[in-house]
C-alpha positions in Angstrom: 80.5 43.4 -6.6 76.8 43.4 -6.6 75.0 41.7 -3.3 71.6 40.8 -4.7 69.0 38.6 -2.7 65.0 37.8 -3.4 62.3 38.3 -1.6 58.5 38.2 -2.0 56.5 41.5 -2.7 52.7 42.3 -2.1 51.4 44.3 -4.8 49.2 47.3 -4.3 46.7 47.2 -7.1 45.9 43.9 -7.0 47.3 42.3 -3.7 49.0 39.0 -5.2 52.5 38.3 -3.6 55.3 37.6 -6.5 59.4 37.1 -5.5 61.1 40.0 -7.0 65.4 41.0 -6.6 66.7 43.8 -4.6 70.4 45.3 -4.2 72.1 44.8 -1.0 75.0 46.5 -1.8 76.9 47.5 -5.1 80.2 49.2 -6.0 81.4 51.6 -8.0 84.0 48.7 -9.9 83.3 47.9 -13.4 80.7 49.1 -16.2 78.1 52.2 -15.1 75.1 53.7 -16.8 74.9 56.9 -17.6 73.6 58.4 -14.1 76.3 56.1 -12.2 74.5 53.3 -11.1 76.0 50.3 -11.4 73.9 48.1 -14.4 72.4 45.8 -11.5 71.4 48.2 -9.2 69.5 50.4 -12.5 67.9 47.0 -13.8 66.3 46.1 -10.6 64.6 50.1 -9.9 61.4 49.4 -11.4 59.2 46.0 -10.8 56.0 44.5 -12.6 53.6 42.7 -10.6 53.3 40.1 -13.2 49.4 39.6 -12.2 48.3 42.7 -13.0 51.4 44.8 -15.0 51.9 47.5 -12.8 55.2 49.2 -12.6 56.6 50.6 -9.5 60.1 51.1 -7.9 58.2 49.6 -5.0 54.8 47.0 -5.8 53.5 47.2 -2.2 53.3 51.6 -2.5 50.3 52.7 -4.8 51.0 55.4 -7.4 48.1 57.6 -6.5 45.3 56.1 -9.1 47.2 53.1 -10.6 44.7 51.1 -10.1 42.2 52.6 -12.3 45.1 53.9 -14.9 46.7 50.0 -16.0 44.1 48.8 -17.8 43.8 52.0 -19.8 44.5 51.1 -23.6 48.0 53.3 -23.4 49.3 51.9 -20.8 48.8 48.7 -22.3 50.3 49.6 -25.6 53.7 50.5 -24.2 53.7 47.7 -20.6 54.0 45.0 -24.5 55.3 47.3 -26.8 57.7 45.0 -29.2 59.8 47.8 -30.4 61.6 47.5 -26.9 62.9 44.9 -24.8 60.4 44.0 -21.2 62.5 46.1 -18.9 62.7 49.3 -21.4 59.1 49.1 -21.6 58.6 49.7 -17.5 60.2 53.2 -17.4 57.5 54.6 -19.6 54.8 52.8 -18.1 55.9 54.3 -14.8 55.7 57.7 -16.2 52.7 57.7 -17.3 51.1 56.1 -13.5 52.6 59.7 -12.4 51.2 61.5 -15.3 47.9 59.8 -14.6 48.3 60.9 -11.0 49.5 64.4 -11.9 52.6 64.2 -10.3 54.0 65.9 -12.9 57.6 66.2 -12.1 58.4 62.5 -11.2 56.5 61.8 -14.4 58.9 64.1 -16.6 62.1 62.4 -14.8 61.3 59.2 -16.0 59.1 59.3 -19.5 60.7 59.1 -22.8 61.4 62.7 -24.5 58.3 62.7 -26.7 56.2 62.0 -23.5 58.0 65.0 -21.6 56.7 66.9 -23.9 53.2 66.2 -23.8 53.5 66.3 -19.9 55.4 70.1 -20.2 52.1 71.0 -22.5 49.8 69.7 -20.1 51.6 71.6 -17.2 51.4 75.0 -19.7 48.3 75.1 -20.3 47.0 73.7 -16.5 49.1 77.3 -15.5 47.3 79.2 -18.2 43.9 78.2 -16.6 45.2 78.9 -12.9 46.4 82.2 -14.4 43.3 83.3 -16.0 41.1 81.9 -12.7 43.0 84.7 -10.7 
């Protein structure tokens, strides 16, 4: 059985307080995802302030430059793309707040396949330039 319990969250970008759910405990009983969590506890990983859209496993810790990065055009797109359900859509969008903020690696664990590769070419060819600067 999944514990669950509310509880009101400060967001970083744009400071407004909104009540979002957090696991108190889970078990391994029942239907899993893929990497083992239970479905509860992989639903509730990723917020959205619902002020400002930004997507974070935690509202009140900044993504280094989120708050320039959500009102670019893409991340608009995909934070109400229709081709997915609301809580598909906040994976990507917090992949691309790490690819914004060049954290490269948490970006790649978390965007979609075609976005992993556009992050791995970025990567490439930031190496090439390191490479040829030596």
């Amino acid at each position: 059985m999944t514990t669950m319990f509310q509880d009101l969250v400060k967001c970083a970008v744009c400071g407004k307080e909104s009540g979002h759910k957090f696991n108190g405990s889970t078990n391994a009983f029942g239907s899993v995802v893929l990497d083992i969590r239970s479905l509860e506890m992989d639903q509730s990983t990723i917020q959205r302030c619902p002020n400002c859209g930004y997507c974070s496993p935690d509202l009140s810790e900044l993504i280094k430059e989120s708050n320039k990065q959500i009102s670019s055009e893409e991340y608009r797109v995909q934070l109400s793309n229709k081709k997915f359900p609301e809580l598909a859509n906040l994976f990507p969008c917090r992949g691309l707040l790490h690819e914004y903020a060049e954290e490269y690696g948490k970006a790649g664990g978390i965007a979609s396949m075609q976005r992993r590769s556009v992050i791995i070419e970025r990567i490439l060819k930031q190496l090439y330039i390191a490479e040829r600067e030596l």
